[in-house]
C-alpha positions in Angstrom: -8.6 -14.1 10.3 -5.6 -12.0 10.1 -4.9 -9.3 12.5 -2.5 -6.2 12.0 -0.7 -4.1 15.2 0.1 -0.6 14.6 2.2 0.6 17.1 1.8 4.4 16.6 -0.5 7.2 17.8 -4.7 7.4 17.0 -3.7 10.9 15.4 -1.2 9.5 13.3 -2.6 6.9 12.2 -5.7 9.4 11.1 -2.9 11.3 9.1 -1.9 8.7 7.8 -5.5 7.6 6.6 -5.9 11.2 4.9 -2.9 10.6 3.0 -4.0 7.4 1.7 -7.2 9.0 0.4 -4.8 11.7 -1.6 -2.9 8.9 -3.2 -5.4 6.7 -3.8 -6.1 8.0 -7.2 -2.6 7.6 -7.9 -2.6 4.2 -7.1 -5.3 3.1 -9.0 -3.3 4.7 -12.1 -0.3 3.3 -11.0 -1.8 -0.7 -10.9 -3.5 0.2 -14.2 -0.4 1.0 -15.8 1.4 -1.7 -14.5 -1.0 -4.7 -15.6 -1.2 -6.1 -18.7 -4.1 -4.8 -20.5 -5.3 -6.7 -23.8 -4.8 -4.1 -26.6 -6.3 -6.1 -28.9 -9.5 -5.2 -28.1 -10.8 -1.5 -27.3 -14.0 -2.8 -25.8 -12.3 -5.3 -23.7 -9.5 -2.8 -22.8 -11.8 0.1 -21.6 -13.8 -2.6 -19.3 -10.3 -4.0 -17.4 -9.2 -0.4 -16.9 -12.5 0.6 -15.7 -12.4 -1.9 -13.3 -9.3 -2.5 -12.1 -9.8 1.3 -11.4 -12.6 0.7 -9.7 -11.2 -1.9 -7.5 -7.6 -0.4 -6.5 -9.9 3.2 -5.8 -12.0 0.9 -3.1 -9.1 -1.7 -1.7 -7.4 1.9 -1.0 -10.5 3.5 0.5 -10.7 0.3 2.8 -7.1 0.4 3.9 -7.2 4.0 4.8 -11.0 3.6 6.9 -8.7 0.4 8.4 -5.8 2.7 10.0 -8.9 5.5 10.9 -10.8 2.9 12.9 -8.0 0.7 14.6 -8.5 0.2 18.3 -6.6 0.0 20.5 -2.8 0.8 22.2 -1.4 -0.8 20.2 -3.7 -0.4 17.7 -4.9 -3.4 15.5 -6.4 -3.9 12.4 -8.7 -7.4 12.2 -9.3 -8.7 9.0 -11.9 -11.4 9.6 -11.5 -13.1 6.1 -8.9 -13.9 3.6 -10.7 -12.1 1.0 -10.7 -8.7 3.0 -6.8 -9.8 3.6 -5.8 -10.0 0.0 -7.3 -6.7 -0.8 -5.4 -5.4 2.0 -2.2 -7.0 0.5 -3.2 -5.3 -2.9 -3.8 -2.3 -1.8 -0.7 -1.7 0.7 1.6 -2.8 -2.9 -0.6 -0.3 -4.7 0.1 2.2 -2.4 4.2 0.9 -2.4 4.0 1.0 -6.3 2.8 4.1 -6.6 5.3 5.6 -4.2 7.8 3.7 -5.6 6.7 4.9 -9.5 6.1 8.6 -8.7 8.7 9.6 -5.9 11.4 7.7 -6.0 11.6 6.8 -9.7 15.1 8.3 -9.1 16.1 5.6 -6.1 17.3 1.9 -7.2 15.0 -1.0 -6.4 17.6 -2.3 -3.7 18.0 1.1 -2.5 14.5 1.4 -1.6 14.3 -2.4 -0.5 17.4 -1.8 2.3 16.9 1.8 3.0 19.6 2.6 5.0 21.6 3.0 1.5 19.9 5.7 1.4 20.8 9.3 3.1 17.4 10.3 4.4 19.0 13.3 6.2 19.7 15.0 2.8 15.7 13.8 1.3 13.4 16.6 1.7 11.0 16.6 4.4 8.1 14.8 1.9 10.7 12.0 0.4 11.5 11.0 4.1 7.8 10.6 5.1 6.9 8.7 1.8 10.1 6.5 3.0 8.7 6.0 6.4 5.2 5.2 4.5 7.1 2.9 2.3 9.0 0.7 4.6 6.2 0.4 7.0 3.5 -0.5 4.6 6.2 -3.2 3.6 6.4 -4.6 7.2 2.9 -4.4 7.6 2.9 -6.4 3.8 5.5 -9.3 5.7 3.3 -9.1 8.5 0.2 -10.2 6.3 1.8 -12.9 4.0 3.1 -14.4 7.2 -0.3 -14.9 8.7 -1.5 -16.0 5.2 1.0 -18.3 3.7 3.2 -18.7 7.0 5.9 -20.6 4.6 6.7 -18.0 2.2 9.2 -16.8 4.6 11.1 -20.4 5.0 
């Protein structure tokens, strides 16, 4: 069992749920385009997309209903199996990717990865929220792969 603490406000953390369900289409784009679809085949193809549609649309429906119904001061998130866990994981990158992809194609990987290279004073007020969003889904990411695989940060 894996277990997450937010440390932010019930009302944030609601705002932060609606946003997920806005860019949770995205996301599911995004982790289409990035895998590596047979071409080969239409049939096959059409089915992976459909699916891993399917799937990144529901992992990111669970992760927002996840930051909606944390209890708790701080607040935390239980993920009673390693199977809900991984689609957490999945769905916090989807979300990263398609942040990453769609606002800050512009921004250098290592920019993005150590973001105080980066003048958030001079980002407009949207760009510094995705930041925020970005950053802490990637602590929150840390957080998880340390419970999970506790040597992947030796």
């Amino acid at each position: 069992m894996a277990e997450l603490r937010l440390s932010m406000t019930q009302e944030a953390r609601t705002v932060l749920s609606d946003l997920l369900r806005l860019i949770a289409p995205a996301a599911a784009r995004v982790s289409v385009n990035r895998a590596n679809v047979p071409g080969n085949d239409e049939e096959i193809a059409s089915f992976w997309v459909e699916t891993l549609t399917a799937q990144a649309s529901e992992e990111a429906r669970l992760l927002a209903v996840a930051f909606a119904s944390a209890k708790g001061d701080p607040a935390v998130i239980v993920l009673p199996n390693e199977a809900q866990a991984q689609a957490f994981l999945r769905s916090l990158s989807a979300v990263r990717m398609a942040l990453r992809d769609l606002v800050f194609a512009d921004i250098t990987d290592a920019q993005l990865e150590s973001s105080e290279d980066i003048d958030d004073e001079s980002l407009p007020t949207e760009k510094r929220h995705a930041l925020a969003c970005y950053a802490c889904f990637g602590l929150l990411q840390q957080s998880l792969i340390s419970q999970l695989c506790p040597e992947a940060f030796d």
